[in-house]
Structure formats: C-alpha cells, structure tokens
CHARMM-style PDB file with segment names, atoms N, HN, CA, C and O in Angstrom:
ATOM      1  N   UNK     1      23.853   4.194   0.529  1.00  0.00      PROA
ATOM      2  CA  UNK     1      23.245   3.515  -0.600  1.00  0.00      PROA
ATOM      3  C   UNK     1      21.754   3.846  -0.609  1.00  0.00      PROA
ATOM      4  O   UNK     1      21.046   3.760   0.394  1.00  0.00      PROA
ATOM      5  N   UNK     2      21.327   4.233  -1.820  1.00  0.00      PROA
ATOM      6  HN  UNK     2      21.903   4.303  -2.634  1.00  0.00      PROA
ATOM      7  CA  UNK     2      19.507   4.811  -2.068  1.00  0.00      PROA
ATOM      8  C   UNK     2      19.244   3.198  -1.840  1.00  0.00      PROA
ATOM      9  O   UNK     2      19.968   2.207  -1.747  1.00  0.00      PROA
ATOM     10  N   UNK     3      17.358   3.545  -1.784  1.00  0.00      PROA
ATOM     11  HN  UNK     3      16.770   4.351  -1.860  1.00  0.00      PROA
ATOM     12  CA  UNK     3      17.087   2.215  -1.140  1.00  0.00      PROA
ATOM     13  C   UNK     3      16.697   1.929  -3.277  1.00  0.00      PROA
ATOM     14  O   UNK     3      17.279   0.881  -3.558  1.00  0.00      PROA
ATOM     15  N   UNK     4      16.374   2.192  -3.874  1.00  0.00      PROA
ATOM     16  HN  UNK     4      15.902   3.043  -3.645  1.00  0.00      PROA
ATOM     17  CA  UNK     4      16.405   1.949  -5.660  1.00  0.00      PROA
ATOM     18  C   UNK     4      18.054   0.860  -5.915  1.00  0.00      PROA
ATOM     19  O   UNK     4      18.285  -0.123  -6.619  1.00  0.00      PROA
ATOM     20  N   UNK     5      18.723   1.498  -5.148  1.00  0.00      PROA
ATOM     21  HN  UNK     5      18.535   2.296  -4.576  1.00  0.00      PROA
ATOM     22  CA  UNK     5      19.912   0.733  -5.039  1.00  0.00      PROA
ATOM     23  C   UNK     5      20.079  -0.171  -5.114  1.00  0.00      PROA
ATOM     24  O   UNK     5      20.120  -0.908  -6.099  1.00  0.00      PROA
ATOM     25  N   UNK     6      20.305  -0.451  -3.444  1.00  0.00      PROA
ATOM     26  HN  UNK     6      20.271   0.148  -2.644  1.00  0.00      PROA
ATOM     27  CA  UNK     6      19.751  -1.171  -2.512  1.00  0.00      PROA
ATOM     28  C   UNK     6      18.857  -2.819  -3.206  1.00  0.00      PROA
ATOM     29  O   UNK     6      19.411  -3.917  -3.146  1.00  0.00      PROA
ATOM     30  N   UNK     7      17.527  -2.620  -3.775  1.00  0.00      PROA
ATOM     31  HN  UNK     7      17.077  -1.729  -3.824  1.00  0.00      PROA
ATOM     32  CA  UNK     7      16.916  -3.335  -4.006  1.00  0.00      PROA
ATOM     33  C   UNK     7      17.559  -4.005  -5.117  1.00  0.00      PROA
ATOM     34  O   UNK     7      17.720  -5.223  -5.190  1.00  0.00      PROA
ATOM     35  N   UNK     8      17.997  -2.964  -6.165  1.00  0.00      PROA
ATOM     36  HN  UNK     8      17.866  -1.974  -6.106  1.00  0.00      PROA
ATOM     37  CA  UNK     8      18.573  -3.840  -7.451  1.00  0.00      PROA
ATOM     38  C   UNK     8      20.494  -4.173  -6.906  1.00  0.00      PROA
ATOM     39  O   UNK     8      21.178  -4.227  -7.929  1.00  0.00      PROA
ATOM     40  N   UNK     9      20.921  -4.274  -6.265  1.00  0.00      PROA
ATOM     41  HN  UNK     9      20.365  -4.231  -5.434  1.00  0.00      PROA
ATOM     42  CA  UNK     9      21.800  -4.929  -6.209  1.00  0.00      PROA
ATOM     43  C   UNK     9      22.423  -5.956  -5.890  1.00  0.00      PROA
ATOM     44  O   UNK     9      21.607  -6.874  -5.809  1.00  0.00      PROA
ATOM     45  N   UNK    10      23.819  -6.426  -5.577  1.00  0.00      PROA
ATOM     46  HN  UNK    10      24.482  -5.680  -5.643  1.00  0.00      PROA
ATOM     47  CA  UNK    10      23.839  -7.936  -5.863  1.00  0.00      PROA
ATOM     48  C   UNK    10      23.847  -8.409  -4.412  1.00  0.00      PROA
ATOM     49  O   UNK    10      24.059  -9.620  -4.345  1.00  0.00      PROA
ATOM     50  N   UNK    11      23.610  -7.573  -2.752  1.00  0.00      PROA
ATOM     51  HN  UNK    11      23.438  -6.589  -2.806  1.00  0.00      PROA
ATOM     52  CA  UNK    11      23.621  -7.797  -1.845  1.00  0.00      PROA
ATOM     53  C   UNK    11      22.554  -8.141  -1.214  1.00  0.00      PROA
ATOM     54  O   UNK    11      21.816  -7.197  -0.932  1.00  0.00      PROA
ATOM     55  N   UNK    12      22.067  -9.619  -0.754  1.00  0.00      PROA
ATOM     56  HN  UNK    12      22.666 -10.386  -0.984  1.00  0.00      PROA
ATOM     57  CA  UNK    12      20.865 -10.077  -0.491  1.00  0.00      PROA
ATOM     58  C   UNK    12      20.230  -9.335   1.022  1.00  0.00      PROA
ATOM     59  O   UNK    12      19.021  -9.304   1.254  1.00  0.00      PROA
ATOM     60  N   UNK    13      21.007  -8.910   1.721  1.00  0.00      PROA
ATOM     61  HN  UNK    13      21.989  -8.934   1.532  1.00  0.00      PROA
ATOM     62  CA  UNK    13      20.772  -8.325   3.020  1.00  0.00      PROA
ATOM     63  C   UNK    13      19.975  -7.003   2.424  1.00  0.00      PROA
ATOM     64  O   UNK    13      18.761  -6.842   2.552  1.00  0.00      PROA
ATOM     65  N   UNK    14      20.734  -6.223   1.851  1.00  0.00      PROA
ATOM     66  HN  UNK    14      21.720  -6.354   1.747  1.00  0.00      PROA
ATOM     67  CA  UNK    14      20.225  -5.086   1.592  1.00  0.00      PROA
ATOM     68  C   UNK    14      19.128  -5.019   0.259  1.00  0.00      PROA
ATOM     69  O   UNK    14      18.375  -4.108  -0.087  1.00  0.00      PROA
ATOM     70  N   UNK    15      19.320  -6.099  -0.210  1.00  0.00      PROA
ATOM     71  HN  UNK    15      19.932  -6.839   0.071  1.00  0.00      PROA
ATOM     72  CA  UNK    15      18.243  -6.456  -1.127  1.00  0.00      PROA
ATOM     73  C   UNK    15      16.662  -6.281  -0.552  1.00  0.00      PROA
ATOM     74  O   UNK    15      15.740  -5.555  -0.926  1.00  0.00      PROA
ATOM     75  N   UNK    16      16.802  -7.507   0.774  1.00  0.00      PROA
ATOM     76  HN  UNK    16      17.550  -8.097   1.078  1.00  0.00      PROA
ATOM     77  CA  UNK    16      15.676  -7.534   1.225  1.00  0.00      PROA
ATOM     78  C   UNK    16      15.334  -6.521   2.197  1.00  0.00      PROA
ATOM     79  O   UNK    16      14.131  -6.283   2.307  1.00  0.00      PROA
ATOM     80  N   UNK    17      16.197  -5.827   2.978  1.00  0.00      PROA
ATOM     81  HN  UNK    17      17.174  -6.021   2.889  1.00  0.00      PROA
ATOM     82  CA  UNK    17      15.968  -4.735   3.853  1.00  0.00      PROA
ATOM     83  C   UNK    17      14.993  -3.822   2.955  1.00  0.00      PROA
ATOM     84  O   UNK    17      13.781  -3.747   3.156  1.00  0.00      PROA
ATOM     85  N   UNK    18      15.710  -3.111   1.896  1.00  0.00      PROA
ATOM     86  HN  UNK    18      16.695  -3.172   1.732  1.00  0.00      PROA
ATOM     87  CA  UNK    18      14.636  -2.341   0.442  1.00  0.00      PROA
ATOM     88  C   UNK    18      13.790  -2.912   0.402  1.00  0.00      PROA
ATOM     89  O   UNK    18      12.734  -2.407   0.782  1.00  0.00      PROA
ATOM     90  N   UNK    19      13.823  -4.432  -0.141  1.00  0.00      PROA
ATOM     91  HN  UNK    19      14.681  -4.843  -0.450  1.00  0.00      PROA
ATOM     92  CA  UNK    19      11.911  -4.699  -0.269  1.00  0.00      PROA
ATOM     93  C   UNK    19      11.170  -4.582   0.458  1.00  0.00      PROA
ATOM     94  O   UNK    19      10.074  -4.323  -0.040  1.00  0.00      PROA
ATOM     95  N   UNK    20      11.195  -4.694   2.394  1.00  0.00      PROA
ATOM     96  HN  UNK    20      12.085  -4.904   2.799  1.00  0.00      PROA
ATOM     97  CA  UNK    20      10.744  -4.608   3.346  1.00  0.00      PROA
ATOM     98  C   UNK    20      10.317  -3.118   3.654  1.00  0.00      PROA
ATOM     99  O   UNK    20       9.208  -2.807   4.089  1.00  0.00      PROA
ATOM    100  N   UNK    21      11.566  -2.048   3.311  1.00  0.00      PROA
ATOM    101  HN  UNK    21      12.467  -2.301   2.958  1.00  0.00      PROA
ATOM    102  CA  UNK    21      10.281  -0.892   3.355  1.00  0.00      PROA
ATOM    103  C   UNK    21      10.222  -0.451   2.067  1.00  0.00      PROA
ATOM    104  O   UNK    21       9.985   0.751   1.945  1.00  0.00      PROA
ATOM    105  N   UNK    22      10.336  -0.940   1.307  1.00  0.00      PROA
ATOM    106  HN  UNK    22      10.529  -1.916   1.406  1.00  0.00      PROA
ATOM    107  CA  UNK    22       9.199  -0.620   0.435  1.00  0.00      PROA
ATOM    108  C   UNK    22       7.600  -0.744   0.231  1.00  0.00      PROA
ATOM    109  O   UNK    22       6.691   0.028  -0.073  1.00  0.00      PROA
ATOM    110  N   UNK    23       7.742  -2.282   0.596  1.00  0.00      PROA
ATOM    111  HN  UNK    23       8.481  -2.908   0.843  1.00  0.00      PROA
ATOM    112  CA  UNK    23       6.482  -2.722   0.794  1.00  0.00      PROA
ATOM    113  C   UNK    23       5.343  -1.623   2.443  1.00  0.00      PROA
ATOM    114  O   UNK    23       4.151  -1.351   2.586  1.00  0.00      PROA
ATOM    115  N   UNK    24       6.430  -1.395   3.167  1.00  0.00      PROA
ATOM    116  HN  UNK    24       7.399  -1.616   3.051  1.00  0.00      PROA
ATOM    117  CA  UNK    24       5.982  -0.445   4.282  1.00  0.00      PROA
ATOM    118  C   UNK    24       5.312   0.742   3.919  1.00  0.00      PROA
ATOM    119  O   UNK    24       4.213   1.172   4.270  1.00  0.00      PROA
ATOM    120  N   UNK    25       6.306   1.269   3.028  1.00  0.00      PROA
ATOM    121  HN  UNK    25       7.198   0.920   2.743  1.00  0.00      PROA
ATOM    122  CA  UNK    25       6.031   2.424   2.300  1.00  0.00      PROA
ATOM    123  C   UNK    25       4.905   2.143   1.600  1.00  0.00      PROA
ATOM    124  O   UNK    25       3.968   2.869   1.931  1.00  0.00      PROA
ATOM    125  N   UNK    26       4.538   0.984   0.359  1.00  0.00      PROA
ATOM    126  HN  UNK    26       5.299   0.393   0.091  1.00  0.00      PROA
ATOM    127  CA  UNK    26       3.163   1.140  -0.115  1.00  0.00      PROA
ATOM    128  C   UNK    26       2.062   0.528   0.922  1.00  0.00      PROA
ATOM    129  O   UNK    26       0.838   0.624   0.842  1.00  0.00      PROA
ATOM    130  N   UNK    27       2.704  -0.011   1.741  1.00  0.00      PROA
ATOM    131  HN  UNK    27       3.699  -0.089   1.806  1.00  0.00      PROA
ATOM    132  CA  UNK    27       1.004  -0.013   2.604  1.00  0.00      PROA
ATOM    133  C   UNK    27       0.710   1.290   3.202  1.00  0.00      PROA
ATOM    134  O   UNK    27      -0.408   1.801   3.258  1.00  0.00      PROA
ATOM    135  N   UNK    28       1.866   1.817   3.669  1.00  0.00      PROA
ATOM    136  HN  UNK    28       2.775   1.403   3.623  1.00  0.00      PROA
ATOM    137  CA  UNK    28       1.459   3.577   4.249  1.00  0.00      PROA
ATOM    138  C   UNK    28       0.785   4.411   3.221  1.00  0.00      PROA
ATOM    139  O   UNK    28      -0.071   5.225   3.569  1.00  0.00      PROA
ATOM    140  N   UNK    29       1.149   4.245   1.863  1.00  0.00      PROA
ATOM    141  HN  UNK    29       1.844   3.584   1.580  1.00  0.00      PROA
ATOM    142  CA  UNK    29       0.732   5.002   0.777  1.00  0.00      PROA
ATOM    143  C   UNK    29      -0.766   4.665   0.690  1.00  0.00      PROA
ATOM    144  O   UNK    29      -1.759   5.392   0.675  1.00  0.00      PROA
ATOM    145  N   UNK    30      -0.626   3.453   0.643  1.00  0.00      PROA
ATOM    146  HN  UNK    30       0.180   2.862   0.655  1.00  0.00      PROA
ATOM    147  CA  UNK    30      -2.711   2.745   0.325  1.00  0.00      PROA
ATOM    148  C   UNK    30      -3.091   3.037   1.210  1.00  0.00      PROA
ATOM    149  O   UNK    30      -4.204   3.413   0.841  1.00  0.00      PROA
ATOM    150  N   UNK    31      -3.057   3.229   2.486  1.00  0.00      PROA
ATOM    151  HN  UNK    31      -2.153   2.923   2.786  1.00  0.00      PROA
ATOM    152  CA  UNK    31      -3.822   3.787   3.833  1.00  0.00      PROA
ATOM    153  C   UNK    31      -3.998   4.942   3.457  1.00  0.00      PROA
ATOM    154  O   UNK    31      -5.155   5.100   3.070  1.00  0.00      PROA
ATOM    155  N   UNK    32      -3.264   6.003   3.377  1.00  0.00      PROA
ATOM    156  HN  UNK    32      -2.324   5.874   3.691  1.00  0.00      PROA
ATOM    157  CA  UNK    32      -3.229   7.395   3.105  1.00  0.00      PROA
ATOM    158  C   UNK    32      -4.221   7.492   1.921  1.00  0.00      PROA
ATOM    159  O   UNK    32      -5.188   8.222   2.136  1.00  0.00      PROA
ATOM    160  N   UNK    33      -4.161   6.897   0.722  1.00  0.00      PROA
ATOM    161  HN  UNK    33      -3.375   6.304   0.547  1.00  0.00      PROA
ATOM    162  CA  UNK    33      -5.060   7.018   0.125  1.00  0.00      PROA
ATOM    163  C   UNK    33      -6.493   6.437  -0.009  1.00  0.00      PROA
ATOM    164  O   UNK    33      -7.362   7.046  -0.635  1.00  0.00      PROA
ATOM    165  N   UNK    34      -6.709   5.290   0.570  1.00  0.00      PROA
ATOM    166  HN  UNK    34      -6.004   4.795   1.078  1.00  0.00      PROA
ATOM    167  CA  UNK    34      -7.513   4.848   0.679  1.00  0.00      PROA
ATOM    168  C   UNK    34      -8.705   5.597   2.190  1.00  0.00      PROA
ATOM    169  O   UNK    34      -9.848   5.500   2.635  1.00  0.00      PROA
ATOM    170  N   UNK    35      -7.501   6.258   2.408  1.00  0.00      PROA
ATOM    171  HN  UNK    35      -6.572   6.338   2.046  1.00  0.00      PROA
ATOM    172  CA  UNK    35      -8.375   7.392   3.660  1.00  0.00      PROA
ATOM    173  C   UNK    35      -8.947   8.466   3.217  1.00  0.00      PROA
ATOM    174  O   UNK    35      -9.910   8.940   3.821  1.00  0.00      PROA
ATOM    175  N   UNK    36      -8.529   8.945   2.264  1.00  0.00      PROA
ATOM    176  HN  UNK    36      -7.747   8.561   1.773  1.00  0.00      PROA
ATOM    177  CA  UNK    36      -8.410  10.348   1.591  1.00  0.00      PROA
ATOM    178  C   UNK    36      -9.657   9.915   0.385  1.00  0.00      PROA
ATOM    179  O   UNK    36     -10.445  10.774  -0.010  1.00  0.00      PROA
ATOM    180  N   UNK    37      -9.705   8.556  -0.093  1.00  0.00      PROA
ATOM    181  HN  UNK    37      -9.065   7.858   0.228  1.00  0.00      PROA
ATOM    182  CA  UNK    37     -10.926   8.377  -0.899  1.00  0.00      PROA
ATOM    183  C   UNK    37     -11.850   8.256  -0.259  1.00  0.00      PROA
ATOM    184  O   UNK    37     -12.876   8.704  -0.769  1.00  0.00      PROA
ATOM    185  N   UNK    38     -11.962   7.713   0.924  1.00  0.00      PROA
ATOM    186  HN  UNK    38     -11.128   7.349   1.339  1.00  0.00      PROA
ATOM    187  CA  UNK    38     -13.285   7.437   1.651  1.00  0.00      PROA
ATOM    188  C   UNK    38     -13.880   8.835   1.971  1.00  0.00      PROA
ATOM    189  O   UNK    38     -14.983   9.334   1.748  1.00  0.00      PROA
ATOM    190  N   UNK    39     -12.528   9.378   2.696  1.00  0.00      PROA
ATOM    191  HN  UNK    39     -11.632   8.973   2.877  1.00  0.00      PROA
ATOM    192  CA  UNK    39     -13.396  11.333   3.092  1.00  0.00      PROA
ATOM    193  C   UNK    39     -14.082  11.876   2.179  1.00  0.00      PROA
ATOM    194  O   UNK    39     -14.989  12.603   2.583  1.00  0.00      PROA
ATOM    195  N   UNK    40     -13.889  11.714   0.452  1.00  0.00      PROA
ATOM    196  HN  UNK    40     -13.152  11.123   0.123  1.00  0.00      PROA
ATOM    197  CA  UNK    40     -14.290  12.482  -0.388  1.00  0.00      PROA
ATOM    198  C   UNK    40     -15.565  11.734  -0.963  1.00  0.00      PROA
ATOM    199  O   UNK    40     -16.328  12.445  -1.616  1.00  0.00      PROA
ATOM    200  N   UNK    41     -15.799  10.807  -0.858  1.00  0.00      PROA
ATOM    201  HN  UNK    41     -15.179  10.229  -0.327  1.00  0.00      PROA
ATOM    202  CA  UNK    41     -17.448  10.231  -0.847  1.00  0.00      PROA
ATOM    203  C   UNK    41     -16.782   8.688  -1.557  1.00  0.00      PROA
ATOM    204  O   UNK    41     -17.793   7.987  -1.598  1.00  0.00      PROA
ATOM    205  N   UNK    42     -15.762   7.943  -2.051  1.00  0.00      PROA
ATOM    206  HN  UNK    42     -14.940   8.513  -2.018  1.00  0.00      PROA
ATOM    207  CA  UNK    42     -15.683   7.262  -2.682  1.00  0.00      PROA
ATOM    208  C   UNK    42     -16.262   5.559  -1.715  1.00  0.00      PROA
ATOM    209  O   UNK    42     -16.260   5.115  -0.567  1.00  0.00      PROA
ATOM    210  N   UNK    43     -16.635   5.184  -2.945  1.00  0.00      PROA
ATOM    211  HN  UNK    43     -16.637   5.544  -3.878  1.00  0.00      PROA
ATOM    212  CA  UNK    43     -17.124   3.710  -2.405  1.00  0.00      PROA
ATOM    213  C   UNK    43     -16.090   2.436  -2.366  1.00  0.00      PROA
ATOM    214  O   UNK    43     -15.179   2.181  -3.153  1.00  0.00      PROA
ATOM    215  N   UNK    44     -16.567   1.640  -1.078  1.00  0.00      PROA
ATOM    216  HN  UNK    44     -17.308   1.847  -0.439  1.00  0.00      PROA
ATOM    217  CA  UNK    44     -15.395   0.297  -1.484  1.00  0.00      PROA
ATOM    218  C   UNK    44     -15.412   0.020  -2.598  1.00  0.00      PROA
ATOM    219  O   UNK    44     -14.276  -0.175  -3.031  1.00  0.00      PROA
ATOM    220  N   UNK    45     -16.285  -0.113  -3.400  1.00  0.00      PROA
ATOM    221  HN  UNK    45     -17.207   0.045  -3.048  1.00  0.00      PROA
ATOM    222  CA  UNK    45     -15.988  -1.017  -4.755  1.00  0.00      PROA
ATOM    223  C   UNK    45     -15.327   0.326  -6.016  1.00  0.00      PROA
ATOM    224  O   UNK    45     -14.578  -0.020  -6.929  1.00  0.00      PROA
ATOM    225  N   UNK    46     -15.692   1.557  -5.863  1.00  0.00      PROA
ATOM    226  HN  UNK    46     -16.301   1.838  -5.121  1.00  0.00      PROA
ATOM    227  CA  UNK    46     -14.602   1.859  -6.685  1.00  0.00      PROA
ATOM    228  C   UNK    46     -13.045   1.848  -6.181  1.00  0.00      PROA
ATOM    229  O   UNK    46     -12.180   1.627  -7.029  1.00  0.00      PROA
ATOM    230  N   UNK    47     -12.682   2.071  -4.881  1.00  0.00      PROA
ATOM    231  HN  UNK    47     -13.385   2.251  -4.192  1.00  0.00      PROA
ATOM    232  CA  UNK    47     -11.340   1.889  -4.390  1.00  0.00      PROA
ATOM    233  C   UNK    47     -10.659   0.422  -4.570  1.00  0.00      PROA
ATOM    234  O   UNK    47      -9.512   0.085  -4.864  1.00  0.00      PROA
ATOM    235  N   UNK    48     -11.598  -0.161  -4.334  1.00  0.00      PROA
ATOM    236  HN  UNK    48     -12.530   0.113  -4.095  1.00  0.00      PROA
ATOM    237  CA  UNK    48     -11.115  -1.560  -4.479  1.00  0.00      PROA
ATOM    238  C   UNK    48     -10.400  -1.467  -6.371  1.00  0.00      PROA
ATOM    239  O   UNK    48      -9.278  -1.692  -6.825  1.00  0.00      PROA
ATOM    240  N   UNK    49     -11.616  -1.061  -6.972  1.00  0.00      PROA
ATOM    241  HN  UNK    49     -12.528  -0.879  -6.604  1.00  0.00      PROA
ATOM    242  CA  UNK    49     -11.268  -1.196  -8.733  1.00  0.00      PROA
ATOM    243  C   UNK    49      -9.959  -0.430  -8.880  1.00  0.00      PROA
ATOM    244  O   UNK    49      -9.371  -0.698  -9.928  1.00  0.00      PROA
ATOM    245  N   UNK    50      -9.442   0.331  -8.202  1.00  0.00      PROA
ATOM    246  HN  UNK    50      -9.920   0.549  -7.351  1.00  0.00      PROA
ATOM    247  CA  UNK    50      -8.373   1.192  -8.420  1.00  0.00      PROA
ATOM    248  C   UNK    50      -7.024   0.320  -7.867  1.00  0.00      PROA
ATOM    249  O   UNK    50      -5.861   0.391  -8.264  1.00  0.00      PROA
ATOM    250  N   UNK    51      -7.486  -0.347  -7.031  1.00  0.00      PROA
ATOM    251  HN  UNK    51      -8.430  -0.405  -6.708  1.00  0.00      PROA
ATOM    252  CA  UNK    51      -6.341  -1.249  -6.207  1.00  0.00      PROA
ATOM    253  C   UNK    51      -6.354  -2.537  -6.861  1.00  0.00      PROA
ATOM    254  O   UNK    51      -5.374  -3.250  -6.647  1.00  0.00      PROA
ATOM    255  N   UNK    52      -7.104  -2.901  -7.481  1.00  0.00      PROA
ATOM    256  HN  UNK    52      -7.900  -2.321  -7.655  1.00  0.00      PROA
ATOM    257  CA  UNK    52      -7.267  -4.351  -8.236  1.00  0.00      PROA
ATOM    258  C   UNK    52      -7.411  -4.846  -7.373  1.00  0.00      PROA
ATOM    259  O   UNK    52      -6.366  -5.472  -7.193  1.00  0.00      PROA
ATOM    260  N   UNK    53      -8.392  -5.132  -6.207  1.00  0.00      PROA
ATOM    261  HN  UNK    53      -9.240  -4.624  -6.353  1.00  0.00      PROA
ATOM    262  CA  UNK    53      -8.921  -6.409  -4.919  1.00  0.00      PROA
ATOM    263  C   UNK    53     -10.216  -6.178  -5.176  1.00  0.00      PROA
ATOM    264  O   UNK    53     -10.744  -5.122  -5.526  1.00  0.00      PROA
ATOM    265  N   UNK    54     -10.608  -7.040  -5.017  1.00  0.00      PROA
ATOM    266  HN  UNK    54     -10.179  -7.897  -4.733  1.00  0.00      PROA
ATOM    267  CA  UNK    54     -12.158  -7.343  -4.096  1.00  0.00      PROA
ATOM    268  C   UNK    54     -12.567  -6.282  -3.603  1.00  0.00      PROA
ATOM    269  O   UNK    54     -11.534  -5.739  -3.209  1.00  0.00      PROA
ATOM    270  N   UNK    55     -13.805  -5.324  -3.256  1.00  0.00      PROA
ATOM    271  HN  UNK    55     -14.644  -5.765  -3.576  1.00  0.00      PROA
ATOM    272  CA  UNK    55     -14.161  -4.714  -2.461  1.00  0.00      PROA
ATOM    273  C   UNK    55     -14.129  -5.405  -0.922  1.00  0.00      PROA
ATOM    274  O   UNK    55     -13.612  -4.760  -0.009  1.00  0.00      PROA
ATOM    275  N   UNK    56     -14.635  -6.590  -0.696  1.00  0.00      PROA
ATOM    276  HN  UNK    56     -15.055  -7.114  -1.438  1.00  0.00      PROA
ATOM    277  CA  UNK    56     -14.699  -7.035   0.183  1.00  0.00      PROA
ATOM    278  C   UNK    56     -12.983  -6.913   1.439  1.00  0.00      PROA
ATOM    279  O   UNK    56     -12.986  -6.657   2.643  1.00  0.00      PROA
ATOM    280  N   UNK    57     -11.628  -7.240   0.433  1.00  0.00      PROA
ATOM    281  HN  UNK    57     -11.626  -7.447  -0.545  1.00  0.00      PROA
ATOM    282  CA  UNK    57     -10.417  -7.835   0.514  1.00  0.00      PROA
ATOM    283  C   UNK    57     -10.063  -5.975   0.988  1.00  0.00      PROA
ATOM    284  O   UNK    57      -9.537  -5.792   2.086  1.00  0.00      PROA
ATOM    285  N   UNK    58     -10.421  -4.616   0.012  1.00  0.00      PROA
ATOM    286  HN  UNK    58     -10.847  -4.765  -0.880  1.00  0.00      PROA
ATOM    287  CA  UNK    58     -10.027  -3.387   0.445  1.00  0.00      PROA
ATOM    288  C   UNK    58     -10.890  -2.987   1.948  1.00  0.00      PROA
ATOM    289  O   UNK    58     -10.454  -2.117   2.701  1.00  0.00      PROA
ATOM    290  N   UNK    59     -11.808  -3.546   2.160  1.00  0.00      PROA
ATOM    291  HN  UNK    59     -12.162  -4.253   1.548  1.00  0.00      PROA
ATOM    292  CA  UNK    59     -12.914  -3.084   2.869  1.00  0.00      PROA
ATOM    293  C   UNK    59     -12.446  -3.915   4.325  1.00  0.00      PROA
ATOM    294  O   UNK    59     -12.414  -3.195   5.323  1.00  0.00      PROA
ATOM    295  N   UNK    60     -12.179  -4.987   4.465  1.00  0.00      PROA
ATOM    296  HN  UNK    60     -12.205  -5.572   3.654  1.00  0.00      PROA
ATOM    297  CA  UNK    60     -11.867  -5.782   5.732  1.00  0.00      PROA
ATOM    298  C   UNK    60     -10.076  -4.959   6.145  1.00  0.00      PROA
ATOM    299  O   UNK    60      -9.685  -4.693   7.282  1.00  0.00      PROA
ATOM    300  N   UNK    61      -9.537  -4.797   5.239  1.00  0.00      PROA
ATOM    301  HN  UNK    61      -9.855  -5.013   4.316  1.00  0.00      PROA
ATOM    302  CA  UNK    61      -8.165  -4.178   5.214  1.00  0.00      PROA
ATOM    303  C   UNK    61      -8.488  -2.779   5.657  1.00  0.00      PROA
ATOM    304  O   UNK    61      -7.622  -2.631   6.519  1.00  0.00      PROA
ATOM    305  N   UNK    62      -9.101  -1.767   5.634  1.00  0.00      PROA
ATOM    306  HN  UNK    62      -9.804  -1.887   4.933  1.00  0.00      PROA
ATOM    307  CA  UNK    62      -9.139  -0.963   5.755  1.00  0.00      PROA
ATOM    308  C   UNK    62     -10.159  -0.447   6.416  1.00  0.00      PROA
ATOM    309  O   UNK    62     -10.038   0.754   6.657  1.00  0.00      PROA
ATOM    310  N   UNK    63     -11.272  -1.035   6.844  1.00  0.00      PROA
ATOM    311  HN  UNK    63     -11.371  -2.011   6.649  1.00  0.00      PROA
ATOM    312  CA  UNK    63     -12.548  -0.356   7.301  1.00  0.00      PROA
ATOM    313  C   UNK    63     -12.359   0.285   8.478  1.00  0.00      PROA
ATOM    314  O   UNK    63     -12.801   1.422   8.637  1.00  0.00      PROA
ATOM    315  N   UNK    64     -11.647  -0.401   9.491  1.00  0.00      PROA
ATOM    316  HN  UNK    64     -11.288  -1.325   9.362  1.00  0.00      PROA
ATOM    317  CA  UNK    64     -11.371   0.107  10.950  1.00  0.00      PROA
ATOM    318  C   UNK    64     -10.598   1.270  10.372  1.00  0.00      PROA
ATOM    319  O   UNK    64     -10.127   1.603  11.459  1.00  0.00      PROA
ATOM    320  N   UNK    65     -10.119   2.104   9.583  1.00  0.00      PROA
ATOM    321  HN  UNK    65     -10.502   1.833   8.699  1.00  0.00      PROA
ATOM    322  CA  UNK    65      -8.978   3.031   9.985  1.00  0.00      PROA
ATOM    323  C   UNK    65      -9.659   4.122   9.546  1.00  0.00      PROA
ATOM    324  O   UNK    65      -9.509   5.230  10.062  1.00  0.00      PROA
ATOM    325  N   UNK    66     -10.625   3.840   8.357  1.00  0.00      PROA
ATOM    326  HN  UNK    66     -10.747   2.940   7.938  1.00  0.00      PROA
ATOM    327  CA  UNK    66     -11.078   4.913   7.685  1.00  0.00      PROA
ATOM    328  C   UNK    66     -12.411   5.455   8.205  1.00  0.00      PROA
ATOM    329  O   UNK    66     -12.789   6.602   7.969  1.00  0.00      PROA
ATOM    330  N   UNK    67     -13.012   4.681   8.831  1.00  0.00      PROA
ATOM    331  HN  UNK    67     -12.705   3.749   9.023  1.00  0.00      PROA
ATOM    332  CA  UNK    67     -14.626   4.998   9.515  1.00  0.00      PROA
ATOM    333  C   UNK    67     -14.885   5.724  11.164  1.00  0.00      PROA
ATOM    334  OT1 UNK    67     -16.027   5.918  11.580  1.00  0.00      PROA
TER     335      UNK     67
END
C-alpha cells in the first residue's frame, strides 16, 4: 500500500503510520531546505516568510543545524 494510500484510507493504523512519516518527511524536507537557504546568503526573516513562522520560531528550530 503507497503511503498517499495509506493516509486516505479507511484504516486508522495505517492512517496514522502515513501521517507520522509524512510529517518526518516534511521536517527532513524544511531542514534540507532551510540549510540550503542559509548557505546561499538567505536571512531568518526571509525563510521564516517562506515557511509562514516567526523568524524567531524558524531560527530557534533551526539555528544549531545550519551554522
């Protein structure tokens, strides 16, 4: 079963297993990118505007990984 499946179907186990990495998957994705903006000169507050948070909320989330 795809995890697109998975999420929309009527099985709550595998329902939530999908949402769980999914959600994995977009925090791996926002790291990756939020790494890849910092290398190229970008500032917390435009990354933040791209993520819809706070600079402050992208910046405590992410500062240790990217610096």
């Amino acid at each position: 079963m795809g995890l697109a499946e998975a999420a929309s179907g009527a099985d709550p186990a595998a329902g939530l297993r999908a949402a769980r990495e999914l959600r994995e998957l977009a925090d791996r994705l926002e790291a990756l990118q939020v790494s890849n903006a910092r290398r190229q000169g970008w500032s917390w507050q435009e990354i933040a505007f791209f993520l819809g948070v706070s600079k402050q909320a992208v910046h405590k989330k992410h500062a240790s990984r990217s610096e």
